[in-house]
Structure formats: C-alpha cells, structure tokens
N, C-alpha and C positions, 0 to 999 in steps of 0.2 A: 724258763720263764713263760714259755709260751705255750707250756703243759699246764701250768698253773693258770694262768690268764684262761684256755679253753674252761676248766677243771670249775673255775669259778662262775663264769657264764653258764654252766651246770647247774652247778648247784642254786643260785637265782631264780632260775627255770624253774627247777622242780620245786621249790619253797612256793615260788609263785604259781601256780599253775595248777592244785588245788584250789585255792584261793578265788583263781579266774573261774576256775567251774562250777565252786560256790555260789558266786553271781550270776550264774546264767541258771540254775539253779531254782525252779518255780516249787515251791513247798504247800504241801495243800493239806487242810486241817479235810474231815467228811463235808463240813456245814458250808466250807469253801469251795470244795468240788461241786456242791449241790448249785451253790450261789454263780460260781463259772459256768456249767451247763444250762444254766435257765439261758444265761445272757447269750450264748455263741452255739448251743446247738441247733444245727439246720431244722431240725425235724420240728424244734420249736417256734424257729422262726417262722419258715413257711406257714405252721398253723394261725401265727400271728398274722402274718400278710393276708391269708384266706379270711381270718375273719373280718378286719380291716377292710377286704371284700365287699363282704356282708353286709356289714355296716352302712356302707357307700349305695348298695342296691337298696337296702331301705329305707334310706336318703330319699332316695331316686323316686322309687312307690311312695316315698308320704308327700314325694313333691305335688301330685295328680292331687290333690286336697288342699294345696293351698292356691291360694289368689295369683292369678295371673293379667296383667297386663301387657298391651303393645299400642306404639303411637307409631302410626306410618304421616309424614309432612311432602308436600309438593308445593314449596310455597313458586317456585319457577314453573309455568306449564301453560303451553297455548296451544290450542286447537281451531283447527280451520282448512282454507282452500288457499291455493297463492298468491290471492291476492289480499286474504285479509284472515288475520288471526285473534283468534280472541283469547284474553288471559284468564286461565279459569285455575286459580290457588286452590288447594283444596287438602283438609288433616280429617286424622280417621283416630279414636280413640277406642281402645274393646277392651273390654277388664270383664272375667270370668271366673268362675268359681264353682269348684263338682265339689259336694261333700259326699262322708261316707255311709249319710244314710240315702242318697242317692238323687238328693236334688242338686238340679243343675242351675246355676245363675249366671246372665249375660248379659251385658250390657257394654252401645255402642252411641258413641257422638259422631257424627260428622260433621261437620266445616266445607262448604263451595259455595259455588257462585251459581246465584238462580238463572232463570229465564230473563227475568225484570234486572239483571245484572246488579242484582243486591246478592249479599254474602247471607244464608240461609243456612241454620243451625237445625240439627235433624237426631235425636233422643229416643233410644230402642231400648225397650227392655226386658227379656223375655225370661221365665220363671219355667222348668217343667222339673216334676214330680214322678217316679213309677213307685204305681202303690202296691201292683202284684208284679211280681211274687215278691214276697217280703221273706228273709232279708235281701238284700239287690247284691246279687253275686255276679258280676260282672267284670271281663277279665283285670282291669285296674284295683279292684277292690281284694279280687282274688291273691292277686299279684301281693299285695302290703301286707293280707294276712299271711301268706307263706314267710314274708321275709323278715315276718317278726318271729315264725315260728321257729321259720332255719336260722336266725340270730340265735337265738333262744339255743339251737340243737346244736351250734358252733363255738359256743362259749361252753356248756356242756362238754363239749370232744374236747375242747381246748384244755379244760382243766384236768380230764382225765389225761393226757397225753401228758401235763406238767405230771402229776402223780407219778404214773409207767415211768417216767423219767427219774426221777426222784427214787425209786425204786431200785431203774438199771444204777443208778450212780452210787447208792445203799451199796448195793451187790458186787458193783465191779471192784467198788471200792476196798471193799474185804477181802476180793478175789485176789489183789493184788498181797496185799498184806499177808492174807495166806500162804501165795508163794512164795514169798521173801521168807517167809517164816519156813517153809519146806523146802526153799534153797540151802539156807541154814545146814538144815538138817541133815541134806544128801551131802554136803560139803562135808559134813564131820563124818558122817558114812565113809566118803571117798579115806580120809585120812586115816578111819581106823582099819579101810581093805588095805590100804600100803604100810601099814603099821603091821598088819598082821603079814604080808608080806615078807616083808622083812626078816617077820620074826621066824616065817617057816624056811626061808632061806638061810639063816642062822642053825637052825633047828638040822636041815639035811647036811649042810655042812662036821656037825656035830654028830652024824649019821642017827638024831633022835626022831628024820622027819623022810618021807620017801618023796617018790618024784610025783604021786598022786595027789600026796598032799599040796603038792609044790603047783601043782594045775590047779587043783580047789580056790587054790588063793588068789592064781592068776585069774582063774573064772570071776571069782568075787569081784576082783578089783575092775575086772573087765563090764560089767554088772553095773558097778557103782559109777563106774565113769558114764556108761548109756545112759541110767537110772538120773542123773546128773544131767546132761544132755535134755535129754525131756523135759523135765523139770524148766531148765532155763529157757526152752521154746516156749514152753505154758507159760511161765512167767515174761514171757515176751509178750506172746499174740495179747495175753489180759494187760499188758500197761498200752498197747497200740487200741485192744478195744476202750479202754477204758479214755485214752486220749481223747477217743473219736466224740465220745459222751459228751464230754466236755470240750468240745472244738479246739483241741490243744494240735499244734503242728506237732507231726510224727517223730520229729527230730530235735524237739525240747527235752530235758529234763526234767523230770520231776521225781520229788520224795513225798512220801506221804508220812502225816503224823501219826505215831501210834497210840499217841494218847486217844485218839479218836476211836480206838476200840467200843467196839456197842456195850453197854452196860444193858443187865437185865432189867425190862419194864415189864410188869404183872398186869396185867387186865382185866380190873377191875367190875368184871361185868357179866352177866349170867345168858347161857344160852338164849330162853326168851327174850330176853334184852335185846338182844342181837340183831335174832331174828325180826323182831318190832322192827329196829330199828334200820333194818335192809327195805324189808316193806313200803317205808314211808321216802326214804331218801337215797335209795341206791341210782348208780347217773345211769346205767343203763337201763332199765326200767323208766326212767325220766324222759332217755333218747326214745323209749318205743314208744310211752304215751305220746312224744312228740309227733312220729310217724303217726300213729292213728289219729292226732288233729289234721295235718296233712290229708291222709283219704278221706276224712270225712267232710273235710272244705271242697275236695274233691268231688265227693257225692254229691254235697249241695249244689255245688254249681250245675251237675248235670240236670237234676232235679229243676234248676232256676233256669234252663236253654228249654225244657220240655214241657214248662209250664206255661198255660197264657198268662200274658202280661196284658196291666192296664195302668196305663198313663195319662198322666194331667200336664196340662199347659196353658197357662198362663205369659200375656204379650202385653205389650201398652207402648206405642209409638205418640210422639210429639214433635209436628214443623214448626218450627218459632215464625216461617210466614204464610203457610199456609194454609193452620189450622188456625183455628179457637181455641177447638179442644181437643185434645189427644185421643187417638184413635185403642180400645182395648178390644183382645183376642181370649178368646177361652176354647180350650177342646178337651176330650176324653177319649181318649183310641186304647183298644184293644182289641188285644193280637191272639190268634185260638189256633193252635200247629192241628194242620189238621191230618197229611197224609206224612209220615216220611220213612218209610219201606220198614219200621219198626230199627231203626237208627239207635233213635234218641232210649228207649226200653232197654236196649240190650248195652247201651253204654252208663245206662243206671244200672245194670243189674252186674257190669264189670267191676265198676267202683263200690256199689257193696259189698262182693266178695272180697275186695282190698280191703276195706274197713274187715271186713267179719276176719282176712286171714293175720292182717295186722293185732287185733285185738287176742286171738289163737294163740299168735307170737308173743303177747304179755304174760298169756296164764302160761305158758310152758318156760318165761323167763323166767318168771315165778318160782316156781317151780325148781328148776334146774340153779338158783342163785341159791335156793333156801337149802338145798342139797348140799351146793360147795359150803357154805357158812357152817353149816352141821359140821361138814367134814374140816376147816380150818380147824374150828372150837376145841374137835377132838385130837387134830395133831398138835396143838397149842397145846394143851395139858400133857399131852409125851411130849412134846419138845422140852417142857416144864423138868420135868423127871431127867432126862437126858442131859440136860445141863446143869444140875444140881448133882449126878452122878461123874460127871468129868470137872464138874470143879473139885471134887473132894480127890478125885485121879489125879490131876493136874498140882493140888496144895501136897498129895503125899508122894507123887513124882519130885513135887521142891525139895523136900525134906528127905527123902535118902541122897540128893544130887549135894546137900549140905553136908550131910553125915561120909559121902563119896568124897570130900574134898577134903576133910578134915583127914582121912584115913589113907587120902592121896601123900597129902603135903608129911604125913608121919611115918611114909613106907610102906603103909600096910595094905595098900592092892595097885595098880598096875597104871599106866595112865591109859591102855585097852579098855581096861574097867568104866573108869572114871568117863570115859567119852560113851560107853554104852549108855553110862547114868544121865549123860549132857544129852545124848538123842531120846532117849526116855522121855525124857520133859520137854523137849521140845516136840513129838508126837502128844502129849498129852495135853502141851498148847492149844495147836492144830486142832486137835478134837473138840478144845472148849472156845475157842474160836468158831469151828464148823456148828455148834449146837446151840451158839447165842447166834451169830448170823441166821440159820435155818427160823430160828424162834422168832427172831426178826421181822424177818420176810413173811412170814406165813401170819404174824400179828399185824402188819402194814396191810398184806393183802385182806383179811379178815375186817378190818377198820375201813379200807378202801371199799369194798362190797357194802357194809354197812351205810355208805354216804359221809363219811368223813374224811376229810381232807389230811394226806399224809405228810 
C-alpha cells in the first residue's frame, strides 16, 4: 500500500511539473523580443536618462530669456540710537529681462520712508543695448545655442543606439534559433556514432570487423559527443547574450517562436538611389554637421571676446516726492582691446582649425560611408544568389528525406541511412537560415546608412 501511495505522488509530480515549467516559461515572437529590449535594456535607458539631461540643461539656458522677478518686504524695521528709534518700513520690487538679441531690461520700485517721514515711492528703469559686435555671443547665449545643438546631437545618438539595438536583437535572435537548429543536428550525429557503434561491435564479433575499426568508431562517437558539448555552450553563452539584450534575468526561461523566421525582403532600389539618399540623411553625417555648428559657435564667440564693443544705455528714474519730473540718462561706451600678449589671435586661429578639422572629418565621412554603401549593395546582390541557391538545397534536401522514409518504413535502406538524410536537411536548414539572416543584416545595415529607420 504504501509502494503504491509513494508510486502515485510520482506519478502527480511528473504529470505536473511540465506543466509548472510551462508557466514560468516567457515565449517571445522576434517583434516581442524587439518590443522587451527597447523597454528594459540598460544601454537604452541610460541614453534616455542622458537625454532627459539635456532637455533639463536647455530648460535651464532658455530660463536666461525669460522674465524674472523678485520682491524683497521689511514691513517691521527701526533704526536709531537708545534712546529713540525710528520706524522706517520699506519693499523693493525688480523685474528684468535679457533677450537673445542682446538687450537688457530692468526695472525697480521702491517703497520707504522719507526724511519728511512720508512714505516715498521711487521708479527706475534702465534699457541697455550692445550694438557691436553683432551677433552678441556671450557666454549665456552661447550656452542655449550649444544645448539645442547637443539636444539635437542626443536625440540623434539616441535613435541610432534604438537601431544597433534592434539590430543586436534581429541577430541574436537567429543566433539562438540556429543553435537549436544545430543542437538538433549534433543530437542525431551523436545517435547515428552509437548506432554505428554498435554495429561495428556486432560486425567484430562476427569476425566481419577488426579492432581498428572498432577504435574509428569509438573515435567518431567520441567526436560527436565533444562536437555536442560545444555546440550546447554556444548555444548557451547566445541565449545568456541574448537575455542580456532584452533585460531578461539569467535564470528565466525562455522559447522562442519559429514562425518568426526572416522571410526574404528585396530592395527595391538602385545603387544611385542609395547613394543620394546617405548623402542627404545619414545620422552620422547629421552628428558631424552638428559638431562643426559647435566649432563654429565656438569661433564666433572668440571673434565676439576680440572685438570692440559698443553699447547703448538708456535710464529714466521717477521720485513720487521729490521730483516733478523724472530724471533720463543716455550713454554710448565703447570698448577697443588694445594690448593682450596676442591671446585673443591665437585663440581664433585654434578655433578655426577646429572648424577647418571638423569640416575635413565630413568630407572623409563622405567619403568612407559612400564606400561602405557601395560595398553593402554588392554583398546584398550575393547574398541575393546565395539564398535563392540554398533554398532550392534545402526543397531537394526535403525531398530525398521523403523518398528516405518511404524506402525506410518499406525495408529498403537502414534507419543509419535514413538519419544521414534527417542531418542532410537539417544542415541545409542552417545554411538557408545563415543566408536569409546575413541578407538581413547587411540590408538593415545598408537602410540604416541610408537614413532610414530600421
């Protein structure tokens, strides 16, 4: 009874227990795995937080352009000697304003107690203008143009890094698949080296087979087992890499779907084409134009530290008791650098060579991107040929592994045979698998250079 009773709680378990692993069990189509790594990989977040960043500093720079205000109150305050204090209340209002063509606007109220111990109201408001150098590169202005620039260069990086991603997750994704597919493979290897084993052990016994033979086999099998061994490491470290892609804990399960296999996409579109169309919209080339607004905000401003300036100011003050009429101020100052050990010359003449080496770095990006696009276009047309050659490998790999099982199940060859015909096609897989992923990649990458979003 109590053999039976364990025997059952057995059997329970193991029914069950599939089942439990089923559930824990994460299944991920390609378009899933893509959609999981946007959301949880680090490498994407951090680029999110950084620009997030960015955003925040240009905040910051466009604040210097808007309206500011402050009101300081003392409405408790008495001044005097110890024997007698006087009460003197007094509020202060200032509200200012820098725009970014470079006037400045101030204006202040105050509130205290006169002489005549009346409460006297007091109206400032002062206007200045720099007319040279024009445009007014000064380091707040400086500052807002960079951090639209560097917005601009981070949203940029940021989608190129979603792409790369999108990419590793294309690749790993296959990676994976392929190994499972050449796990396969080695597995029915492994069974037909002990198959054949068997048989040359049969075979000496029979005195039809010697003892050389009898080590060939052992070797094979020995072979298939290592061959084996590899095999499931590769296919290890790629489902750990591929985890990592997608922020998946090391210690999940996952399957992937095979439906998801790449189907071939033609590309539509002629070398010229291409080429145009890298020219106009490729992001790195976008990132170095950016760099050279950079140096060249940079030059200006050194230009705008070495030039004379000349400034306008305009004032107009009002006492509510102890004018009439408001008092107005006008002036014109400027400034002529006269000595400075040739500083300022040699720090223009650094920042041009940054512009001149930056602009160098376009035409050789040029350059060097129109090269790789050349060379995509043309492994894209062999990749073309290569896959159209292992499909037709892979349909007449099917088709003896059909004609092998009909000729199995009738007697007429061995099931030795029959499993060479099952690894046949299952390398023939593999190859048309390895020549649609390759085509893949190298048409993502090709589209990617172009300026399109993969």
């Amino acid at each position: 009874m109590r053999l039976r009773i364990i025997f059952f709680v057995f059997l329970i378990f193991a029914l069950t227990a599939p089942a439990l692993s089923q559930e824990n069990l994460i299944k991920l189509s390609l378009d899933e795995s893509i959609k999981q790594a946007l959301e949880n990989n680090l490498d994407i977040q951090i680029a999110r937080v950084q620009l997030e960043e960015t955003e925040l500093e240009l905040n910051k720079a466009e604040a210097t352009y808007k309206i500011k205000a402050s009101l300081s109150l003392s409405p408790l305050q008495w001044e005097g000697n110890g024997d007698f204090f006087n009460y003197e209340p007094e509020s202060n209002i200032g509200i200012s304003l820098l725009t970014k063509g470079g006037t400045s606007y101030n204006f202040t109220m105050k509130h205290d107690k006169g002489e005549d111990e009346r409460i006297k109201t007091t109206f400032s408001l002062d206007l200045a203008q720099q007319i040279l150098p024009s445009p007014k590169f000064d380091a707040s202005f400086l500052s807002l143009k960079k951090s639209l620039i560097t917005l601009k260069s981070k949203k940029l990086w940021l989608n190129d890094q979603i792409d790369n991603l999108k990419l590793e997750v294309k690749t790993g994704f296959y990676a994976v698949l392929r190994g499972e597919k050449e796990l396969e493979m080695k597995q029915l290897s492994l069974q037909q080296a002990k198959q054949n084993l068997i048989i040359v052990k049969d075979k000496l016994e029979q005195g039809m087979a010697n003892q050389l033979d009898l080590l060939d086999a052992q070797g094979e099998l020995m072979a298939a087992e290592e061959t084996l061994f590899q095999v499931e490491n590769s296919l290890f470290q790629s489902l750990m890499d591929f985890k990592n892609l997608l922020g998946i804990n090391s210690g999940e399960k996952i399957a992937l779907l095979e439906e998801s296999w790449p189907s071939y996409q033609s590309l539509k579109i002629s070398l010229e084409e291409v080429c145009e169309q890298t020219l106009a919209n490729n992001l790195q080339m976008e990132q170095q134009n950016l760099t050279i607004e950079l140096r060249q905000l940079d030059l200006a401003a050194k230009k705008s530290e070495a030039s004379s300036s000349l400034n306008a100011s305009l004032g107009y003050n009002y006492n509510q008791l102890g004018q009439e009429e408001g008092e107005y101020r006008a002036s014109l100052i400027l400034e002529i650098p006269l000595l400075d050990g040739s500083k300022n010359t040699t720090e223009i003449k650094i920042a041009q060579g940054k512009v001149e080496e930056a602009e160098l770095g376009l035409k050789k990006l040029k350059r060097d991107i129109i090269v790789e696009v050349q060379s995509y276009f043309l492994d894209l047309e062999r990749g073309k040929k290569r896959m159209e050659f292992c499909r037709l490998s892979q349909g007449k790999s099917q088709k003896i592994l059909d004609v092998a099982k009909n000729m199995f199940w009738q007697g007429a060859i061995t099931e030795q045979e029959l499993r060479e015909k099952e690894i046949s096609l299952k390398q023939a897989e593999i190859n048309l698998l390895d020549a649609i992923v390759d085509y893949e990649v190298i048409r993502t990458k090709l589209l990617k250079s172009s300026g399109k979003r993969v």
